[in-house]
C-alpha positions as CSV (number, residue, x, y, z in Angstrom):
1,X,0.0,0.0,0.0
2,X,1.2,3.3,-1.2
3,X,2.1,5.7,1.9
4,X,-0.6,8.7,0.2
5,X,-0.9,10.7,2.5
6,X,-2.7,13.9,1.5
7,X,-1.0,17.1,3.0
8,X,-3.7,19.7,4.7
9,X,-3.4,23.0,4.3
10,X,-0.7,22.6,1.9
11,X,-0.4,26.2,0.4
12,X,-1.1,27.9,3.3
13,X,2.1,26.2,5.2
14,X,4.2,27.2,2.2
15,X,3.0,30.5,2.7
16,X,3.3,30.8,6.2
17,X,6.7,29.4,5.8
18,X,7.8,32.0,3.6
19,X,10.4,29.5,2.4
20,X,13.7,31.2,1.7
21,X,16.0,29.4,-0.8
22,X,19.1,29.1,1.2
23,X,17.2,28.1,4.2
24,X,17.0,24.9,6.5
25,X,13.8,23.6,7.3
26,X,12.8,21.0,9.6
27,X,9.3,18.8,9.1
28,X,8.9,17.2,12.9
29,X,6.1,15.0,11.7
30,X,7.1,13.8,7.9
31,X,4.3,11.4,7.4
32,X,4.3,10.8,3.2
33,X,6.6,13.9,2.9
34,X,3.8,16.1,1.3
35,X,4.8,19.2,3.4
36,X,8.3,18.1,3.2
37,X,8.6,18.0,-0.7
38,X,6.9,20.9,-1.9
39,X,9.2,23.0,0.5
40,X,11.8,21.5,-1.1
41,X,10.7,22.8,-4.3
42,X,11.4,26.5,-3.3
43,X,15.4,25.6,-1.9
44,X,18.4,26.6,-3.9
45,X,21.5,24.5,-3.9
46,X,22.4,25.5,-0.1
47,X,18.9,24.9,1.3
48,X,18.6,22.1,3.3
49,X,15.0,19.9,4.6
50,X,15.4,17.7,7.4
51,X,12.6,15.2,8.7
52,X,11.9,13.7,11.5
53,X,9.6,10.6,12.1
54,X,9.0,7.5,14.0
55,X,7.0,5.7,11.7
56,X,9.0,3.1,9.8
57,X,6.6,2.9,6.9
58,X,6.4,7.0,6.6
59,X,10.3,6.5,6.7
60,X,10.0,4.4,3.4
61,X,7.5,6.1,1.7
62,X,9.4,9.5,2.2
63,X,12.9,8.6,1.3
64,X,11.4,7.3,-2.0
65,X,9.2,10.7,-2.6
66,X,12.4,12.9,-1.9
67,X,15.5,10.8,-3.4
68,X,15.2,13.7,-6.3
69,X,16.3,16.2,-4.0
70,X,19.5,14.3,-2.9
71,X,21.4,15.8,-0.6
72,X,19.4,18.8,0.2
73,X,17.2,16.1,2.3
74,X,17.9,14.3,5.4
75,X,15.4,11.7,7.1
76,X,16.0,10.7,11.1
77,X,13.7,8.2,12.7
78,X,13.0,9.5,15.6
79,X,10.2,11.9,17.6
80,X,9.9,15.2,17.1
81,X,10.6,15.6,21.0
82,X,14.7,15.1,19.8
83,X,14.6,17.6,17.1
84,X,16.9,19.5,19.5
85,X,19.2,16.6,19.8
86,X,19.2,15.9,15.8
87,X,19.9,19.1,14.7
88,X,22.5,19.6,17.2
89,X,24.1,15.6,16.0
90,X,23.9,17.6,12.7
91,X,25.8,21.3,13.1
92,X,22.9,23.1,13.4
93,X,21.8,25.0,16.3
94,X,19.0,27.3,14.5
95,X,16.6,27.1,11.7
96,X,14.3,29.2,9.6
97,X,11.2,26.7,9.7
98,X,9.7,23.9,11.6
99,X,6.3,22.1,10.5
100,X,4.6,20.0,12.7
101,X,1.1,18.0,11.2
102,X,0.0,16.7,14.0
103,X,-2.2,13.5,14.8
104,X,-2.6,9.9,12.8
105,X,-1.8,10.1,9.1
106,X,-4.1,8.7,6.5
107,X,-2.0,6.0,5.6
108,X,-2.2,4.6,9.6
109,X,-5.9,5.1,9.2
110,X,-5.9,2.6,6.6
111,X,-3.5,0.3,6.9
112,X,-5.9,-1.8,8.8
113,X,-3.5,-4.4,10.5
114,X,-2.2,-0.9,12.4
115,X,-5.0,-0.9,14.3
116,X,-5.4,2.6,14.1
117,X,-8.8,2.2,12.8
118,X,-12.4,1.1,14.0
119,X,-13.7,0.9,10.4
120,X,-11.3,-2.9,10.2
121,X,-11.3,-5.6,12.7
122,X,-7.6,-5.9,13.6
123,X,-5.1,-6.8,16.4
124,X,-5.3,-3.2,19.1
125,X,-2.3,-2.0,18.2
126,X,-2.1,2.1,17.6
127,X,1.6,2.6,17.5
128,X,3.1,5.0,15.9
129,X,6.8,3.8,16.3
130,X,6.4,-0.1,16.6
131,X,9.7,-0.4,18.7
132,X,7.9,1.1,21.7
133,X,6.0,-1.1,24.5
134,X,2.9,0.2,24.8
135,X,0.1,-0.5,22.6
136,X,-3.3,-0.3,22.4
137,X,-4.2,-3.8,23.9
138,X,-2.6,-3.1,26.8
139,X,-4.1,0.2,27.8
140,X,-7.6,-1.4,26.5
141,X,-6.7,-4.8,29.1
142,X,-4.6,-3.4,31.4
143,X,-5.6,0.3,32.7
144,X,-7.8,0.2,36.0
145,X,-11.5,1.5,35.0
146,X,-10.8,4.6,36.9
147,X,-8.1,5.1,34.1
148,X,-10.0,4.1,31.7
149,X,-13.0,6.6,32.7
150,X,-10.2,9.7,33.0
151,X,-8.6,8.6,29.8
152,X,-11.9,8.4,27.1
153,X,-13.0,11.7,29.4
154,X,-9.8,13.8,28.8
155,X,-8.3,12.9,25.7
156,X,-11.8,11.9,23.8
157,X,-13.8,14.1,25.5
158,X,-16.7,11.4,25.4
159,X,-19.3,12.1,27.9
160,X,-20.1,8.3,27.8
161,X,-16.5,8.0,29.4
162,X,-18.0,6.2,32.7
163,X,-20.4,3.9,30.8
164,X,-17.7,2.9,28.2
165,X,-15.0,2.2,30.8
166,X,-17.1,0.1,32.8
167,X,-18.0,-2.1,29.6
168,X,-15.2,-2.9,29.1
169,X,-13.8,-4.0,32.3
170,X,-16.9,-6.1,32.2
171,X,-16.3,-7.6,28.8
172,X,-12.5,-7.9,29.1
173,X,-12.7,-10.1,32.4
174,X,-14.3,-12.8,30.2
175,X,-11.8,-12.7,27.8
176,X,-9.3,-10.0,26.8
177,X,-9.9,-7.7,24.2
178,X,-7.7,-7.8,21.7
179,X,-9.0,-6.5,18.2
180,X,-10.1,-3.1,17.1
181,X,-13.7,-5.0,16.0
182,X,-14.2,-6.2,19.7
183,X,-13.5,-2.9,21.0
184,X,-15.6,-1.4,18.9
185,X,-18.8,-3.0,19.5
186,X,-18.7,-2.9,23.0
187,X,-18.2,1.5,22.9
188,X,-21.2,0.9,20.5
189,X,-23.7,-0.7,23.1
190,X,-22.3,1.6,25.6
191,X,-23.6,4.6,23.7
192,X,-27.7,5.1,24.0
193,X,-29.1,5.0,20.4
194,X,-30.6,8.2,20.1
195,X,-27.0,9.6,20.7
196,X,-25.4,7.7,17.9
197,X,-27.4,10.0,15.0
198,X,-24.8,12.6,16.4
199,X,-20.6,13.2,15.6
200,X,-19.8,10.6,13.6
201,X,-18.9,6.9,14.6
202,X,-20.0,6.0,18.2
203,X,-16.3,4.9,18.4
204,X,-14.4,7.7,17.1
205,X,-13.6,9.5,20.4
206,X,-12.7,6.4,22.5
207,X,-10.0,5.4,19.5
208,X,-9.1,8.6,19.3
209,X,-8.4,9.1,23.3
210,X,-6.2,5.3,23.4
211,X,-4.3,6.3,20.6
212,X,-3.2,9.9,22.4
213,X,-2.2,7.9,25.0
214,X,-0.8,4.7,23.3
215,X,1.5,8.1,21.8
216,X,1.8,10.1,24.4
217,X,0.8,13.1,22.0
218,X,-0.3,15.4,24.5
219,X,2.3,14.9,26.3
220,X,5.6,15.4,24.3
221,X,3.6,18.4,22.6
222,X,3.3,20.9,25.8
223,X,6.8,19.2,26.9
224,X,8.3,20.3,23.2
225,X,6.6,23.1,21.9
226,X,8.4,26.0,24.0
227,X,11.3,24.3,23.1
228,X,11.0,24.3,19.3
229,X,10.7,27.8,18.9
230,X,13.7,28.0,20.1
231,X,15.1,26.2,18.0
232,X,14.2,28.8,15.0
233,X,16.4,32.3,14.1
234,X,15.5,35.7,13.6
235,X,12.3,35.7,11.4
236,X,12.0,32.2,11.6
237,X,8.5,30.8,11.2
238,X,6.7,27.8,13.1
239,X,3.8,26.3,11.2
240,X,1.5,23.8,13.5
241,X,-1.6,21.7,12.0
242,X,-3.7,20.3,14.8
243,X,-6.7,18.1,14.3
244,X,-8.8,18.4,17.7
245,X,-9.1,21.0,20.3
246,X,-7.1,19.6,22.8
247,X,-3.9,20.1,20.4
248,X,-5.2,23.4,19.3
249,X,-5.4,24.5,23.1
250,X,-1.9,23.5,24.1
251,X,-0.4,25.3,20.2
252,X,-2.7,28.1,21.2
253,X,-1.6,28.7,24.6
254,X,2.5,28.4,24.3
255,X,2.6,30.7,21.0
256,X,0.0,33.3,23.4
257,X,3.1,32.8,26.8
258,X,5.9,32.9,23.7
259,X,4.6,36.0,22.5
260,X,3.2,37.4,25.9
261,X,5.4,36.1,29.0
262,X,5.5,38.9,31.2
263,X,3.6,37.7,35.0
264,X,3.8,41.1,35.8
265,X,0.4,42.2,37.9
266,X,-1.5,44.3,35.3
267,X,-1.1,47.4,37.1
268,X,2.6,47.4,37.2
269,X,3.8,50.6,35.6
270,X,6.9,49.0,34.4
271,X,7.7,45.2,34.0
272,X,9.7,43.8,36.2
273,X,9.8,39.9,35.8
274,X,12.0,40.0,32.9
275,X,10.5,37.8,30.8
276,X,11.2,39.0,27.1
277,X,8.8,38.0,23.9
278,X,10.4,35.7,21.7
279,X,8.3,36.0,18.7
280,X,4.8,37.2,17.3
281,X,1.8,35.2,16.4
282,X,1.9,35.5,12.3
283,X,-1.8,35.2,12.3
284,X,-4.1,36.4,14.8
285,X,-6.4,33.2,14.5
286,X,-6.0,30.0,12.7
287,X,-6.4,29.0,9.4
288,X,-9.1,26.7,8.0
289,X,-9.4,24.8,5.3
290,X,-11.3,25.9,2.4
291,X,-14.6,24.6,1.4
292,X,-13.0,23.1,-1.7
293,X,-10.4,21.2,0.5
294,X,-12.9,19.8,2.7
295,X,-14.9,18.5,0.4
296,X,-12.0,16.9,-1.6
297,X,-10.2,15.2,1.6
298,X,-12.6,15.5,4.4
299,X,-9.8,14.1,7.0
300,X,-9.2,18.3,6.5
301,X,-12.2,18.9,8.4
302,X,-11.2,19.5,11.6
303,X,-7.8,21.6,11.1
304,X,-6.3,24.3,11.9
305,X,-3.1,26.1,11.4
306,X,-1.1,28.3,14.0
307,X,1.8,30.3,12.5
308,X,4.9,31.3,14.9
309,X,7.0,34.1,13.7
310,X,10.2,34.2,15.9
311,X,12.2,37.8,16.8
């Protein structure tokens, strides 16, 4: 299966980029290389792309897509939490662009024996880097149902959290649960069926909230994100995609603290914390997808684009 991965908001990263053609440009989250490609497209000989993912399979499919830009391009398995730690391995202390497209790719969607999905019956898997531990059948059979309440709560902000939980301690002390299909029907009965006309699949939250947590996405975001712009120069520009609100909140609230860090009480003639702004938001709200891209790729749907300029 072809790693096809349709970039969101393609032209409006670019833009936001503003791509220069000497530049060096990291993509934390390569996927396909969508992003990744058409910024190399815009770099002269000196320009250089550097991606970073944990996905074997993206890995593949992205070395193949940019072996025409030879050496301008260099791939690192690995999570965007290292980026620090790569570019340093590399020479490179700052850059002029950082993309992160954040959440499950189209390709993980669909490659059913991932497990990713609740559309195919398949082994509960959900990892994003198969080298790691954790999976998806061992949060499902494992987590106390306290944990499993807080987690479909939190990160899937289901308000069937309790009922779901409890089903499935229930269910997995007959016999464990090990296959997206399983899972899936029991979230379905756990749901009342007037509330199943609404949002989409009755099991798209639940998947949704063990794969954050299978990933740790939350997590290595708010731990990262300060860090990152950081990592860009003068002018630099950090482009972020998120896909639910819970991303969006944590993007929205460390470019605000980036832009805004003084603690000082508001009626403080002076500031006296010290705390200096390191950059500007480039757009005041995020970006959305156009009509036309949501109907063509409705994955786009639920977007939204934040644009960091660094001073």
């Amino acid at each position: 299966m072809d790693f096809n991965h349709k970039p969101v908001l393609l032209d409006e990263v670019i833009r936001g980029l503003q791509v220069k053609p000497d530049g060096v440009y990291v993509d934390g989250t390569l996927g396909g290389a969508g992003h990744a490609s058409e910024v190399c497209k815009y770099l002269g000989e000196s320009g250089r792309l550097i991606g970073i993912d944990q996905d074997e399979d993206a890995i593949a499919a992205s070395r193949e897509r940019l072996k025409p830009y030879g050496g301008k391009v260099t791939i690192v398995r690995s999570n965007y939490a290292d980026m620090g730690q790569v570019l340093k391995e590399m020479g490179i202390i700052c850059v002029d662009g950082i993309i992160l497209d954040l959440g499950v790719s189209s390709f993980q969607l669909d490659t059913a024996e991932r497990g990713f999905s609740y559309r195919y019956d398949a082994p509960l898997d959900m990892r994003m880097d198969n080298r790691q531990e954790l999976t998806a059948a061992t949060v499902v059979n494992e987590y106390s149902e306290s944990e499993l309440y807080h987690l479909i709560r939190n990160y899937g902000e289901d308000k069937f959290a309790k009922n779901i939980a409890k089903n499935i301690v229930i269910e997995r002390q007959k016999e464990a649960i090990q296959t997206t299909g399983r899972l899936a029907h029991i979230i379905d009965y756990s749901i009342p069926a007037r509330m199943k006309k609404q949002g989409g699949h009755p099991a798209k939250r639940t998947f949704q909230a063990i794969r954050i947590e299978v990933n740790r996405e939350l997590e290595v975001l708010e731990n990262n994100i300060k860090n990152m712009i950081d990592l860009l120069k003068p002018g630099g520009r950090f482009c972020v995609i998120t896909f639910h609100s819970l991303e969006d909140r944590i993007v929205k609230r460390a470019f605000k603290e980036a832009q805004d860090p003084c603690i000082c009480p508001p009626d403080f003639p002076v500031c006296v914390c010290g705390r200096e702004s390191r950059g500007r938001l480039a757009v005041r709200k995020p970006i959305l997808p156009s009509p036309g891209e949501m109907e063509e790729n409705p994955r786009a749907k639920s977007a939204k684009l934040r644009i960091f300029e660094h001073i």
